[in-house]
Each structure stands twice: as C-alpha cells, then as structure tokens.
MMTF fields as JSON, N, C-alpha, C and O atoms, coordinates in Angstrom:
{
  "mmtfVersion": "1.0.0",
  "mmtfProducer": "UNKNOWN",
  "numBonds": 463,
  "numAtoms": 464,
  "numGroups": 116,
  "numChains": 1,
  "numModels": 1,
  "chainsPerModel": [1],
  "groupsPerChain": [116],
  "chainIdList": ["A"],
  "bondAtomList": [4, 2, 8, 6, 12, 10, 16, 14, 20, 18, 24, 22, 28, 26, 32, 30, 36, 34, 40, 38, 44, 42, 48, 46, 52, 50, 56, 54, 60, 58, 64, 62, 68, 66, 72, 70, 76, 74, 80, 78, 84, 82, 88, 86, 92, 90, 96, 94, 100, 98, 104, 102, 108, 106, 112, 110, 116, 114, 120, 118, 124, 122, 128, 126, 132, 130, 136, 134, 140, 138, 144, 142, 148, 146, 152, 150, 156, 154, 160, 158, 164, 162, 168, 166, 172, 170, 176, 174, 180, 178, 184, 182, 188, 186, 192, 190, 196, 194, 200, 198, 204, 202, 208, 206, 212, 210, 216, 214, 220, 218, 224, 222, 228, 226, 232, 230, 236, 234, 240, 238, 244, 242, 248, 246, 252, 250, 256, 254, 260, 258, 264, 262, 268, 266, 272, 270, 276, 274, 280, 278, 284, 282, 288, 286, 292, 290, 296, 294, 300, 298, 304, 302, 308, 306, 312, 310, 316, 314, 320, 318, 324, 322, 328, 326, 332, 330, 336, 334, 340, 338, 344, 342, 348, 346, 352, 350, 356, 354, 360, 358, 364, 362, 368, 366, 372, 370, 376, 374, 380, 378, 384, 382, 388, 386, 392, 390, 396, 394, 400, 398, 404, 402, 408, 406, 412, 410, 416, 414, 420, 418, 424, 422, 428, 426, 432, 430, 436, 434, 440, 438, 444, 442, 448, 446, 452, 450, 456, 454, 460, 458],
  "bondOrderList": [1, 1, 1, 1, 1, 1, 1, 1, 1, 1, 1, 1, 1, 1, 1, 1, 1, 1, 1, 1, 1, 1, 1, 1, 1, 1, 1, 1, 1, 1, 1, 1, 1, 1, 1, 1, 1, 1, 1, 1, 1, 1, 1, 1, 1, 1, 1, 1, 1, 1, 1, 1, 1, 1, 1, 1, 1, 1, 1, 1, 1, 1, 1, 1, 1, 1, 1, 1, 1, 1, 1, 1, 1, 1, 1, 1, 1, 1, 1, 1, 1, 1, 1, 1, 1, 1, 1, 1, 1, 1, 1, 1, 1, 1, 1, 1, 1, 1, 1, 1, 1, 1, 1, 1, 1, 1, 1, 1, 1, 1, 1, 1, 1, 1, 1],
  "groupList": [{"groupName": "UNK", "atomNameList": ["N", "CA", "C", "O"], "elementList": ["N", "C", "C", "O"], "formalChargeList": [0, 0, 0, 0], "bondAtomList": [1, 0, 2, 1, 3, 2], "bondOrderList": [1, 1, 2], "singleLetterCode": "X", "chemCompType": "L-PEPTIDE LINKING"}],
  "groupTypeList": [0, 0, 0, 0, 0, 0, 0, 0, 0, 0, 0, 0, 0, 0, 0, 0, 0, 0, 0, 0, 0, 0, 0, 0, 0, 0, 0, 0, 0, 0, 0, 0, 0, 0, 0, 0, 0, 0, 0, 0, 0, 0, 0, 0, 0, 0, 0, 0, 0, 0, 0, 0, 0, 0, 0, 0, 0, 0, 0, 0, 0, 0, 0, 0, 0, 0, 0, 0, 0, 0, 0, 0, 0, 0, 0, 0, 0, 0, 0, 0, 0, 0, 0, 0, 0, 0, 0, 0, 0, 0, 0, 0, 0, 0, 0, 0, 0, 0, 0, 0, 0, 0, 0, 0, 0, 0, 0, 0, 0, 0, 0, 0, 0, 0, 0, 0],
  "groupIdList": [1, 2, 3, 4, 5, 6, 7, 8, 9, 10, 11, 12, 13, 14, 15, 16, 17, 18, 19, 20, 21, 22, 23, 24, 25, 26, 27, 28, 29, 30, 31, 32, 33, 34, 35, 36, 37, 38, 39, 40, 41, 42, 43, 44, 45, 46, 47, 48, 49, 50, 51, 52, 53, 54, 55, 56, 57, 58, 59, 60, 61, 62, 63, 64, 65, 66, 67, 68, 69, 70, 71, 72, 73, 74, 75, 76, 77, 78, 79, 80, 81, 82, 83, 84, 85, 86, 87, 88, 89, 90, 91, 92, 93, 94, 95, 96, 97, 98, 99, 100, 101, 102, 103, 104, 105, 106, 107, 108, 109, 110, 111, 112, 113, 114, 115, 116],
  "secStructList": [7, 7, 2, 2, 2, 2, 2, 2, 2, 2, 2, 2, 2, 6, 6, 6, 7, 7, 3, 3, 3, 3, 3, 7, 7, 7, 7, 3, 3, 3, 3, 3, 3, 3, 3, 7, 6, 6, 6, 7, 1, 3, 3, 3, 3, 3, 3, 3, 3, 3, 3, 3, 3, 3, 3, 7, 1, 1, 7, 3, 3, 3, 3, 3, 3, 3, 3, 7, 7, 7, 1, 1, 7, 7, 7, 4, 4, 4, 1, 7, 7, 7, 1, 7, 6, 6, 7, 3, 3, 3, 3, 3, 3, 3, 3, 3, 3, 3, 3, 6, 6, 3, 3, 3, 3, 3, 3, 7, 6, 6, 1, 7, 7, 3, 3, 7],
  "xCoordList": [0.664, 1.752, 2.684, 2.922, 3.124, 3.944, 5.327, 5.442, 6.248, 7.544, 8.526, 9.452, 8.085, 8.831, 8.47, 9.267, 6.995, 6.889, 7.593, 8.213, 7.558, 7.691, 9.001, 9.31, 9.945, 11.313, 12.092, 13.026, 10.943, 11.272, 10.888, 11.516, 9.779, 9.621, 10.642, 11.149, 10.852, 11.802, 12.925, 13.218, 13.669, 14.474, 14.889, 16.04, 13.435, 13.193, 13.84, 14.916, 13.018, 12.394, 13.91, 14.153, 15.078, 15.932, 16.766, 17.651, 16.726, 17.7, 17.479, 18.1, 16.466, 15.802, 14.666, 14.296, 13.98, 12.832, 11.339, 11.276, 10.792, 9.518, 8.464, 8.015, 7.747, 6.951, 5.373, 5.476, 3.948, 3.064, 2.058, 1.367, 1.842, 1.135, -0.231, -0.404, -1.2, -2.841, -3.602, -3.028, -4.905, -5.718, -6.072, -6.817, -5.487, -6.685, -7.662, -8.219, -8.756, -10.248, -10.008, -10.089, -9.627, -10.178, -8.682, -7.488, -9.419, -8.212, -9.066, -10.039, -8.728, -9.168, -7.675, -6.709, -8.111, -7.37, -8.229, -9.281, -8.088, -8.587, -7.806, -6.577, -8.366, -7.549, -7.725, -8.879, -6.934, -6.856, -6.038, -5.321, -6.373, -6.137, -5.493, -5.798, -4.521, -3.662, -2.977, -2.867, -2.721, -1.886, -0.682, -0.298, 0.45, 1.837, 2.118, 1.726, 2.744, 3.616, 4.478, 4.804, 4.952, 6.357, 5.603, 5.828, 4.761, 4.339, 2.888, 2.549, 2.343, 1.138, -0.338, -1.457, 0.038, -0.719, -1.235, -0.631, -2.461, -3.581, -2.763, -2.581, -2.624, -2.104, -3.272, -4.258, -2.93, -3.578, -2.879, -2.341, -2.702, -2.849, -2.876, -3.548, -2.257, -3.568, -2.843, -1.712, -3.854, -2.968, -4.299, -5.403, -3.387, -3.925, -4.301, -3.794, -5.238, -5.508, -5.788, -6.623, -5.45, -5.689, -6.275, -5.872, -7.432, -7.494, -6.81, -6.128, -6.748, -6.1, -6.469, -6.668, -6.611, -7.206, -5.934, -5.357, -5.388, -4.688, -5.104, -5.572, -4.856, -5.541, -4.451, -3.468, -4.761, -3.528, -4.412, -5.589, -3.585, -4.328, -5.214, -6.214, -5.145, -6.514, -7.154, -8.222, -7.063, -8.526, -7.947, -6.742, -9.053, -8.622, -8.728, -9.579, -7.591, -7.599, -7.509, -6.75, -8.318, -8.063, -6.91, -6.847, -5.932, -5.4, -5.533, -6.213, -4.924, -4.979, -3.632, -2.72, -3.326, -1.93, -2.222, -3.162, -1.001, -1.285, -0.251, 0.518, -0.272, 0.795, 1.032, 0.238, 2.599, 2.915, 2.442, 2.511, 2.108, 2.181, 3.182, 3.233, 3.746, 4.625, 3.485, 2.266, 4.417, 3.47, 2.827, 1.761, 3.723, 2.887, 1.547, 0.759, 1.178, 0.109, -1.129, -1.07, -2.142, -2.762, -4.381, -5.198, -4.637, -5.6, -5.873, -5.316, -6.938, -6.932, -7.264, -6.765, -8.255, -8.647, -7.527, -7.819, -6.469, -5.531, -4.411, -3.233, -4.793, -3.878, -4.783, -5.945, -3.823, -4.44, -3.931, -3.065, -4.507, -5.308, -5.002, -5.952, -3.685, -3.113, -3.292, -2.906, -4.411, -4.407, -5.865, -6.496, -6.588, -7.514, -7.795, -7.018, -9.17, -10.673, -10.406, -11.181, -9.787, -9.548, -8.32, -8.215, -7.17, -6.417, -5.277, -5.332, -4.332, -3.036, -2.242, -1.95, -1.361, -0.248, 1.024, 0.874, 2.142, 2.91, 3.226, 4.105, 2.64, 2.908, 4.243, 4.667, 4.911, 6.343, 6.113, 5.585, 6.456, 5.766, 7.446, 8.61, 6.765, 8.121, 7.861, 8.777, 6.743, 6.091, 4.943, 4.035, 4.937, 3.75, 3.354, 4.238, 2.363, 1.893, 0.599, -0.326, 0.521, -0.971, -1.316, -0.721, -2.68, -3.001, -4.332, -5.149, -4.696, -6.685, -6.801, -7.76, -6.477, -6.886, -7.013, -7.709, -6.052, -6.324, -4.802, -3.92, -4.601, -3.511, -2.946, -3.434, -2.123, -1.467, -0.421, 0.436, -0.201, 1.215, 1.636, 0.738, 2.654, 2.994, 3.706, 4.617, 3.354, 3.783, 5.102, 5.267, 6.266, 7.39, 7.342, 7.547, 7.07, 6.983, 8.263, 8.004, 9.553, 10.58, 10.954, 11.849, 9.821, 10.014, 8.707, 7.988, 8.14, 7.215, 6.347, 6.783, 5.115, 4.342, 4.083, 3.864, 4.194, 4.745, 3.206, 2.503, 2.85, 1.761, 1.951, 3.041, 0.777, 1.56, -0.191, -0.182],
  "yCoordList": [-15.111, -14.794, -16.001, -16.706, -16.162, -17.877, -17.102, -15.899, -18.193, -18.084, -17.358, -16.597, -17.792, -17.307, -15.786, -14.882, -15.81, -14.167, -13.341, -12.376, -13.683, -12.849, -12.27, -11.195, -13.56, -13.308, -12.148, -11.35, -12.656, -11.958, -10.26, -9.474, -9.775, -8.669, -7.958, -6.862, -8.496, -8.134, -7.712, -6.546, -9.056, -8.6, -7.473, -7.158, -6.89, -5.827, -4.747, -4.241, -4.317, -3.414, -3.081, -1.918, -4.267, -3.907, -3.35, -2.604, -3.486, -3.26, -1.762, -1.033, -1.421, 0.491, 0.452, 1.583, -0.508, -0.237, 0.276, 0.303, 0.461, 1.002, 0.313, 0.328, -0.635, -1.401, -1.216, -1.088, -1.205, -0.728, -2.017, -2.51, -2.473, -3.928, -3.371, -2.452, -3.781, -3.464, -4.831, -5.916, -4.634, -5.761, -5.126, -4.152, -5.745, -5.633, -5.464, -6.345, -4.281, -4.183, -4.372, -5.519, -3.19, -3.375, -3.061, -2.791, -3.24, -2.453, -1.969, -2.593, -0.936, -0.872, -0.415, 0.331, -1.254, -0.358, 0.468, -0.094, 1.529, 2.595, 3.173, 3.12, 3.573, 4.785, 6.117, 6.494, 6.856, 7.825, 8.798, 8.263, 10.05, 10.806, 12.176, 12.366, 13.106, 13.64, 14.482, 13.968, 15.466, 16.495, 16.395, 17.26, 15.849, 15.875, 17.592, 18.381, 17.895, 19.146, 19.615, 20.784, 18.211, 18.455, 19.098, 20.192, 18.01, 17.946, 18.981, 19.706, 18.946, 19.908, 18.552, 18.67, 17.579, 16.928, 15.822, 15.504, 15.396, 14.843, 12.617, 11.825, 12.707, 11.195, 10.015, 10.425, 8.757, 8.124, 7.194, 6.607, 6.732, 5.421, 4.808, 5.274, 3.626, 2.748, 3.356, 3.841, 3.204, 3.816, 2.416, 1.968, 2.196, 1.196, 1.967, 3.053, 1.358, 2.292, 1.286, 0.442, 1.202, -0.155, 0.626, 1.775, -0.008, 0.361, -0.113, -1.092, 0.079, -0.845, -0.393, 0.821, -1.057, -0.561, -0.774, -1.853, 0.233, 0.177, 0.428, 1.474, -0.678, -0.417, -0.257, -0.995, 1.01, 1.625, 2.074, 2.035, 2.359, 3.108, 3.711, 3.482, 5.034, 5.545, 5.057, 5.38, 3.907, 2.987, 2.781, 2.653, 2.762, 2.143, 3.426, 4.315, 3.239, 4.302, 3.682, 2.728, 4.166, 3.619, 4.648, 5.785, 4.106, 4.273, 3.943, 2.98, 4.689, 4.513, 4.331, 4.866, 3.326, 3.042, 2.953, 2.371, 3.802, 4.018, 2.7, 2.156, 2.423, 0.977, 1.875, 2.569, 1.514, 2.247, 0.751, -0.451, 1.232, 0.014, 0.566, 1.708, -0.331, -0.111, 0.662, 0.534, 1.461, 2.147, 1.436, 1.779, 0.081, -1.282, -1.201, -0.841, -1.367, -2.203, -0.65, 0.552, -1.503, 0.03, -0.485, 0.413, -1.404, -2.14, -2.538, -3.516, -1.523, -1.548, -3.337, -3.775, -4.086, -5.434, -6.467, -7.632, -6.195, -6.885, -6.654, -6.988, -6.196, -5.844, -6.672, -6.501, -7.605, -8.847, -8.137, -7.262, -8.572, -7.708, -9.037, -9.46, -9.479, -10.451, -10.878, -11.872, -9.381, -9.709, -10.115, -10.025, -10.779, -11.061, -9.933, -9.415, -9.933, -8.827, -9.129, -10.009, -8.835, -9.427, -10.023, -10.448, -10.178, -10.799, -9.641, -8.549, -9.818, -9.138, -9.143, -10.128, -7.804, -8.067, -7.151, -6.444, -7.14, -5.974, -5.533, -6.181, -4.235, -3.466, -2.987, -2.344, -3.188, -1.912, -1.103, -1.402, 0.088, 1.702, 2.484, 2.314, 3.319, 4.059, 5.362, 6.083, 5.721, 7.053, 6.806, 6.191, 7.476, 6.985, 8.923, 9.459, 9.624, 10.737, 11.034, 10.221, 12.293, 12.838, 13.551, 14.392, 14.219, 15.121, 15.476, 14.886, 16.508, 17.014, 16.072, 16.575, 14.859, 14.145, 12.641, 11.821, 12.337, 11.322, 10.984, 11.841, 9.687, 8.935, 8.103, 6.998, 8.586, 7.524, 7.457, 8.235, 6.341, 5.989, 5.596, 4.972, 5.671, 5.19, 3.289, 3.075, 2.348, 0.943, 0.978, 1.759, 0.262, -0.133, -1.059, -2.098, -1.2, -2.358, -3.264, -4.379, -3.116, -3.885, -4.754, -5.59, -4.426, -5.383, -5.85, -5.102, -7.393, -7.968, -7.959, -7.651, -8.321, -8.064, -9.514, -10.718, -8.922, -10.088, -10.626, -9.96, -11.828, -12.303, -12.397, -12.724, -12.079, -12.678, -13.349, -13.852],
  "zCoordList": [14.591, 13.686, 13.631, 14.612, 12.578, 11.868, 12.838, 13.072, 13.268, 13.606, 12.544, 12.825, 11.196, 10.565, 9.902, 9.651, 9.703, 9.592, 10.429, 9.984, 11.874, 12.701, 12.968, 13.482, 12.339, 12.323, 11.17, 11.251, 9.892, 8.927, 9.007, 8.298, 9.955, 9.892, 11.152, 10.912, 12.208, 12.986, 12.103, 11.839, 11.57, 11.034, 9.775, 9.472, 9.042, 8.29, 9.172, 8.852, 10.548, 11.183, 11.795, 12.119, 11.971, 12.71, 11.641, 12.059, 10.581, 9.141, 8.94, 8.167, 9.786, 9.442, 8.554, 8.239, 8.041, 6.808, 7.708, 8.938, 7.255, 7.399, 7.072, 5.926, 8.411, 7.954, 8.853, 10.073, 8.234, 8.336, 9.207, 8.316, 10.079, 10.693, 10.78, 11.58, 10.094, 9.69, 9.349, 9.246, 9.197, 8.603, 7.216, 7.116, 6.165, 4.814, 4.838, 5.494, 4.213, 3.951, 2.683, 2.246, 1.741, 0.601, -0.703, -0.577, -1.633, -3.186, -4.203, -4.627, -4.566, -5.932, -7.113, -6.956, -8.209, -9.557, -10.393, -10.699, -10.801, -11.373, -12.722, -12.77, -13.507, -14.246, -14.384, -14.587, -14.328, -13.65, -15.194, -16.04, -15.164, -16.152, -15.246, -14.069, -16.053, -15.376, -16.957, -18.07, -16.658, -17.458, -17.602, -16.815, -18.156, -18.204, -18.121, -18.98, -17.116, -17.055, -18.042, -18.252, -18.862, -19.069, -20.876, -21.392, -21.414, -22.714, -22.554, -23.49, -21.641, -21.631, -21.902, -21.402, -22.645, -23.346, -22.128, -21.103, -22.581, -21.077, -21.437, -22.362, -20.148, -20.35, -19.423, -18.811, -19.5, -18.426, -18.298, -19.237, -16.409, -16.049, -15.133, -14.213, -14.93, -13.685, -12.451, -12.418, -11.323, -10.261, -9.198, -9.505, -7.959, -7.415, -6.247, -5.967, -5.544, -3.97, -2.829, -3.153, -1.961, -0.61, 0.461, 0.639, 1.397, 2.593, 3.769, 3.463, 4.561, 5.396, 6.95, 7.0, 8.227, 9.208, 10.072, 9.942, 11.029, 12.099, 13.599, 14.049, 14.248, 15.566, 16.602, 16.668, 17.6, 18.171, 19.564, 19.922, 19.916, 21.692, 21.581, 22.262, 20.373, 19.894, 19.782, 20.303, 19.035, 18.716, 17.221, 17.004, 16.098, 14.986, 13.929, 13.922, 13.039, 11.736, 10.748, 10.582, 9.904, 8.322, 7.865, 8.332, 6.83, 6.277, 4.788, 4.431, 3.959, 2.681, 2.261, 2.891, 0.832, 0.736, -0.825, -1.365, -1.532, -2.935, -3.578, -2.786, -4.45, -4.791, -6.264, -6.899, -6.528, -7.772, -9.014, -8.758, -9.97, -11.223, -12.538, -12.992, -12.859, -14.251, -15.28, -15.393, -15.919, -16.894, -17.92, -18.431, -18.326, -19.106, -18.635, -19.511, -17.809, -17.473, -17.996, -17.735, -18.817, -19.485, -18.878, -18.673, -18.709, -18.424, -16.772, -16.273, -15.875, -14.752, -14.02, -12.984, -14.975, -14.596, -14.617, -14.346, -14.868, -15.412, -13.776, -13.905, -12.608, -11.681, -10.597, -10.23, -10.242, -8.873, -7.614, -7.605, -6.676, -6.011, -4.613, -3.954, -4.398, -3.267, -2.166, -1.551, -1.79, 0.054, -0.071, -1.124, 1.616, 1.453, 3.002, 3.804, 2.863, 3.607, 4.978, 5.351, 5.694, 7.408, 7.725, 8.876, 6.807, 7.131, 7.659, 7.092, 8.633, 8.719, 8.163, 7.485, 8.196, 7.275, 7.732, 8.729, 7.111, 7.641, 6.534, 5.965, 5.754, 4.59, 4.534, 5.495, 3.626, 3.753, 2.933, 1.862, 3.251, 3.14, 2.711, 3.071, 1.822, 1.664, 2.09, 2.485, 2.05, 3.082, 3.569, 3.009, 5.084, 5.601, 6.079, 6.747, 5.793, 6.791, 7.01, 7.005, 7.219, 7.772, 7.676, 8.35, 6.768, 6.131, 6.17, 5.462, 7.027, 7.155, 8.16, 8.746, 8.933, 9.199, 8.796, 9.394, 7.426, 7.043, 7.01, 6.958, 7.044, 7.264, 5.702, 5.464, 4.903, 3.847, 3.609, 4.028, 2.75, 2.46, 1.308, 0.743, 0.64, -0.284, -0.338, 0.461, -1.046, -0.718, -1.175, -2.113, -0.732, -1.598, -2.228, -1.599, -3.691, -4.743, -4.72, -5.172, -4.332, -4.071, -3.336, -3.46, -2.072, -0.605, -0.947, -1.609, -0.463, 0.022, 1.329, 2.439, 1.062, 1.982, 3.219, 3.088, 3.958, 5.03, 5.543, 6.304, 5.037, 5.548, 7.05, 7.519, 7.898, 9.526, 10.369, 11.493]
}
C-alpha cells in the first residue's frame, strides 16, 4: 500500500465513512428492465454490478457491489469499467449487508476509489 493511499483512507475511515478493502474480480454493465410504480409503464436502464473478494478470519467472501449510473447513460458498452482483475482497493460503500447468505453493497458515486 502507497504512503499516500494509506493516509488517504485512514483519513476517510476516521471522518466516519464507510470503506470496503477487497481485491477486484470482475464488472459487468447490463440493462435491466423494471416497471415504474409510479406510471405503471415498463422502463429501462443500465445498472452496473462488481465482484469483489474479501478476505477475513473466515476466510474469503465474495461480495457483490451495485454502482449507481446517471439515467443519461442508455447504452450499457459505453460504461468503463476502472479497476483491474487482482488488484486491491478500498471501495466506499454507502450500504454494505447480508442476505440468504450473500454479502452486498451499494458504491458511493461521490467518493473515489482508493487504489492501495
């Protein structure tokens, strides 16, 4: 971990934010179709999905991390895809839980992802 990552996520972590330390596997962008509640009428759009592996006393969990995209973006190929296959990182998460057994989170698009 760089001196200065390390400083920068400390100093997140001491501010109160919520930050996720994993290795990148994978991403996908998708489109995704869905019913508006409000209009009744069927809408679509891109929704992003990350894997990510956490290794803990248990041993290792995948996690899944959903990334929000602006409703602009209508075109799933058109969403880059930053991290690389093995590398670490410290995600900031705006929810992280646990459900059946599976572990996800939501990303915060406002904070950056802390290469380390």
């Amino acid at each position: 971990m760089s001196a200065s990552g390390e400083k920068q996520l400390l100093d997140a972590i001491l501010d109160g934010q919520l930050y996720l330390v994993a290795e990148y596997r994978a991403g996908l962008a998708t489109k995704r179709e869905f019913v508006d509640k409000v209009t009744g009428k069927a809408k679509e759009k891109v929704a992003v999905r990350h894997i990510i592996e956490v290794t803990g006393s248990a041993g290792i969990d995948s996690v899944t991390l959903f990334q929000g995209v602006p409703e602009t973006v209508t075109d799933p190929a058109t969403v880059k895809m930053e991290w690389q296959k093995g590398k670490r990182y410290a995600f900031p998460l705006v929810t992280l839980g646990r459900e059946k057994g599976k572990t996800s989170g939501l990303l915060d698009t406002n904070r950056g992802v802390i290469p380390l």
